[in-house]
C-alpha positions in Angstrom: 0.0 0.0 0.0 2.7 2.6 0.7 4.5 1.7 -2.4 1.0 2.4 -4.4 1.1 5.5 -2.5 4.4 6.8 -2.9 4.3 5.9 -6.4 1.1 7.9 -7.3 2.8 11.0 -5.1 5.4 10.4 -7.4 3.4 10.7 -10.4 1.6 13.5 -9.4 5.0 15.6 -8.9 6.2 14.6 -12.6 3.0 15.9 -13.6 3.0 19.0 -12.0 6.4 19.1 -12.9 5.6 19.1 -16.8 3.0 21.4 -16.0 5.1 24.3 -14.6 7.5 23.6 -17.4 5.2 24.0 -20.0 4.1 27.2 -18.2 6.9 28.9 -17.7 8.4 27.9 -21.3 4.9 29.7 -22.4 5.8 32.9 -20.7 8.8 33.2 -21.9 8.7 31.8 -25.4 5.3 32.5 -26.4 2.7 30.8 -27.3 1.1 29.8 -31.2 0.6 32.0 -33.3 2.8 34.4 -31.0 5.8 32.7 -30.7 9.5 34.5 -29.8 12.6 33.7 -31.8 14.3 31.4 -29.3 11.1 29.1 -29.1 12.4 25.9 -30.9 9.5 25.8 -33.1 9.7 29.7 -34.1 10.6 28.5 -38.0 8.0 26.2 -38.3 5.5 28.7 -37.7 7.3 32.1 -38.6 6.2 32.5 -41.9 3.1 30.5 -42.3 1.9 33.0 -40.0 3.3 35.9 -41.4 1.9 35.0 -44.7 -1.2 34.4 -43.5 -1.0 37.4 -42.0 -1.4 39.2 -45.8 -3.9 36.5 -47.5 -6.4 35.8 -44.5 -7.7 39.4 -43.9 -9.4 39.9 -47.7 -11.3 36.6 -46.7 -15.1 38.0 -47.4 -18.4 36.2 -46.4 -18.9 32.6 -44.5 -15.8 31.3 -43.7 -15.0 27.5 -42.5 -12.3 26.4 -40.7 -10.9 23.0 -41.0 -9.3 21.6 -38.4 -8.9 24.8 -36.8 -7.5 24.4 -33.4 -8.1 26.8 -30.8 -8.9 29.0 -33.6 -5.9 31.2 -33.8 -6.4 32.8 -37.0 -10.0 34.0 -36.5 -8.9 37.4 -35.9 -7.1 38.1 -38.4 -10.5 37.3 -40.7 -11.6 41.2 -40.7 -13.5 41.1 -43.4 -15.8 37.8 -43.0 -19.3 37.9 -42.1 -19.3 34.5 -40.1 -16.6 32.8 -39.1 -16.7 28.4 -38.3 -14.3 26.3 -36.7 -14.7 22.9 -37.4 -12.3 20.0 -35.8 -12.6 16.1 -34.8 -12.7 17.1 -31.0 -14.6 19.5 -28.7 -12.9 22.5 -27.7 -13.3 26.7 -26.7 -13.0 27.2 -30.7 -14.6 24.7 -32.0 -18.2 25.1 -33.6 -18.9 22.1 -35.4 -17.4 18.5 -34.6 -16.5 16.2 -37.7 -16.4 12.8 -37.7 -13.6 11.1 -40.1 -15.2 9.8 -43.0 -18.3 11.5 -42.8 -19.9 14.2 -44.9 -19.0 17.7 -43.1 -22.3 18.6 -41.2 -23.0 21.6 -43.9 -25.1 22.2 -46.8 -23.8 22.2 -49.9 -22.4 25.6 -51.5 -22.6 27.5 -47.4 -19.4 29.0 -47.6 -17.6 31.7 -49.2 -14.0 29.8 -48.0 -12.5 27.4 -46.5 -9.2 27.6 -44.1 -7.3 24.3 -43.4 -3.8 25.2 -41.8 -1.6 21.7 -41.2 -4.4 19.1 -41.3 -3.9 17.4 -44.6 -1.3 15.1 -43.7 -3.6 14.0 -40.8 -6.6 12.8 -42.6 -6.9 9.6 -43.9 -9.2 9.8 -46.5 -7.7 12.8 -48.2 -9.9 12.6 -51.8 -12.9 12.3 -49.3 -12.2 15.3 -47.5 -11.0 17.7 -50.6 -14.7 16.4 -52.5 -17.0 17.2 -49.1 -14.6 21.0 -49.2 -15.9 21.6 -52.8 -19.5 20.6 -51.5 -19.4 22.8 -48.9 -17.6 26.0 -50.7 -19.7 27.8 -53.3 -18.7 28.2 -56.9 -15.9 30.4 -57.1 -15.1 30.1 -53.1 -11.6 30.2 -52.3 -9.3 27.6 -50.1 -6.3 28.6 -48.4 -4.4 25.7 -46.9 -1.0 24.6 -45.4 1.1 21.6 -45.7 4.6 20.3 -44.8 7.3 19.4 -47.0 10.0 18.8 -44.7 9.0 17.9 -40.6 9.1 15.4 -37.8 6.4 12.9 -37.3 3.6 14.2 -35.3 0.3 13.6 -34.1 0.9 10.0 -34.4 -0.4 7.7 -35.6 -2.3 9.9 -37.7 0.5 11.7 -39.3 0.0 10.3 -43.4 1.7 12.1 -45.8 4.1 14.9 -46.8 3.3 17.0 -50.0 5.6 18.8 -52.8 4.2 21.6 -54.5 3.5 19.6 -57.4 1.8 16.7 -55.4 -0.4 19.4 -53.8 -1.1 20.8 -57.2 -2.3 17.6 -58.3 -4.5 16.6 -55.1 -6.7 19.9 -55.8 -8.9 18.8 -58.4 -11.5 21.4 -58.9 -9.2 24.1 -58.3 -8.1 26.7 -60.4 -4.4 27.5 -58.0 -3.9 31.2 -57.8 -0.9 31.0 -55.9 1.5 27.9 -53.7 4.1 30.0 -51.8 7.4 27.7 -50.6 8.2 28.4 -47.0 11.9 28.2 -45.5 15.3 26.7 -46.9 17.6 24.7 -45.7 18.4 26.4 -43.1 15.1 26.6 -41.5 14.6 23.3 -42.4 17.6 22.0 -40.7 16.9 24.1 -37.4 13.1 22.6 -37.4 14.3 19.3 -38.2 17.0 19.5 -35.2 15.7 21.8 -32.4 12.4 19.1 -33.0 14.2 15.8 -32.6 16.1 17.6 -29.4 13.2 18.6 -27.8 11.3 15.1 -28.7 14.7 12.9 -27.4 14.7 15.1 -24.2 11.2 14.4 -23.0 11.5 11.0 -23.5 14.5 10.9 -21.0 13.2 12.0 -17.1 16.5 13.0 -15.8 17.6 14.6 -19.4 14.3 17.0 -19.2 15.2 17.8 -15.4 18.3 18.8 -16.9 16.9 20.6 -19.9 14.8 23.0 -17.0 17.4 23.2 -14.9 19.5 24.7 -17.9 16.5 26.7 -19.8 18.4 29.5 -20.3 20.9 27.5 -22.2 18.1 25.6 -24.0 16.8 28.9 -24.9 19.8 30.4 -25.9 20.6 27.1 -28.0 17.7 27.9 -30.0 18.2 31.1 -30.7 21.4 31.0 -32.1 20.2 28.2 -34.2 17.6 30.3 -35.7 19.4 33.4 -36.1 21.7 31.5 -38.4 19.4 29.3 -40.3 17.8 33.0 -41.3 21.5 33.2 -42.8 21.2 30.2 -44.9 18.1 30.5 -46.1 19.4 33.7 -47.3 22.0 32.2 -49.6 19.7 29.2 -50.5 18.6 29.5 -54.3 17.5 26.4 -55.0 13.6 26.9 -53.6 13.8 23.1 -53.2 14.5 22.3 -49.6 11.1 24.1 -48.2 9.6 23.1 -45.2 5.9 24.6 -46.0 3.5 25.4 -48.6 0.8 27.6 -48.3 -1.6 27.5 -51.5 -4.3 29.8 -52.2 -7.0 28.0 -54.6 -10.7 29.0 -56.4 -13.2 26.5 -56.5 -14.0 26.3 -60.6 
């Protein structure tokens, strides 16, 4: 019985542990969409979000958001009259709860655009889900998505596929493509690719994420310098062909 005991006490510390970590790693790195350039995820997300910054806004009308989250990007959507978030769980942004491999619970032609920001590569029937978005999206409606090229596993299992501008271009049928922006270079897509597998090997070592808090500063500093100079390398990188992102803007025909 005391063993039980001491072992759930023990449990309960870790937890709180992670907790406090995850809190004060917030505070100081910021948290998605807002994140600081020492946060080890800062490339992943830095131009995605500045991008989306410039195409969301001139989104007009009834607006759907796939997958979207706690719904970070509904206020940059100035100009839309309604705004939808739609994901596979319950949560404070979520207005409508999909199931995989159902219809979308919409009529058809009820939005002016669709938003899906790093869900393609999660869904498992991917045809299914593009033909129930050009249901759902009236004629002429635009889609604005994103996708990885280059990035760790994540959300596993349910982490399918990784898509080349041209492989994207070819899974939006019914699309006329008005743009498909490349994201990063090698040196963003180095930095993402390391600062991930770091921070994934450390939490899955106890005493190696003790250290890690202990030394956040260092952690912190670690990943700053890492970014600073993968901005330098993407720089010099011509070759557009070691991109981490996509972002493609698409019209319904």
């Amino acid at each position: 019985m005391n063993n039980i005991f001491l072992k759930d006490a023990v449990r309960q510390v870790i937890g709180w542990l992670f907790r406090l970590y995850a809190e004060v790693y917030k505070a100081l790195s910021g948290e998605h969409p807002h994140l600081m350039p020492w946060h080890f995820q800062w490339h992943a997300l830095r131009e995605l979000n500045r991008e989306l910054g410039n195409v969301l806004p001139s989104l007009e009308g009834k607006v759907l958001d796939m997958g979207c989250g706690m719904g970070p990007y509904r206020p940059l959507l100035e100009a839309a009259d309604s705004y939808t978030g739609a994901d596979i769980v319950e949560g404070p942004g979520v207005d409508a709860v999909i199931e995989p491999g159902k219809p979308l619970p919409f009529k058809a032609d009820a939005f002016d655009a669709v938003i899906s920001t790093q869900v393609f590569e999660h869904v498992d029937d991917l045809d299914f889900t593009l033909s129930e978005i050009r249901r759902v999206l009236k004629p002429g409606g635009k889609l604005v998505a994103s996708v990885p090229f280059i990035y760790q596993i994540h959300g596993a299992p349910n982490d399918y596929r990784r898509f080349s501008e041209y492989g994207l271009e070819r899974e939006l049928k019914g699309f006329h493509i008005e743009s498909v922006r490349r994201q990063g270079g090698i040196g963003s897509s180095l930095a993402i690719l390391f600062l991930c597998w770091f921070d994934t090997q450390v939490g899955n070592n106890l005493l190696a994420w003790v250290l890690r808090g202990v030394l956040l500063p260092v952690w912190l500093m670690l990943c700053l310098v890492m970014n600073v100079c993968a901005l330098l390398l993407d720089w010099i990188d011509t070759t557009e062909s070691v991109y981490h992102n996509l972002l493609v803007v698409a019209r319904l025909t």
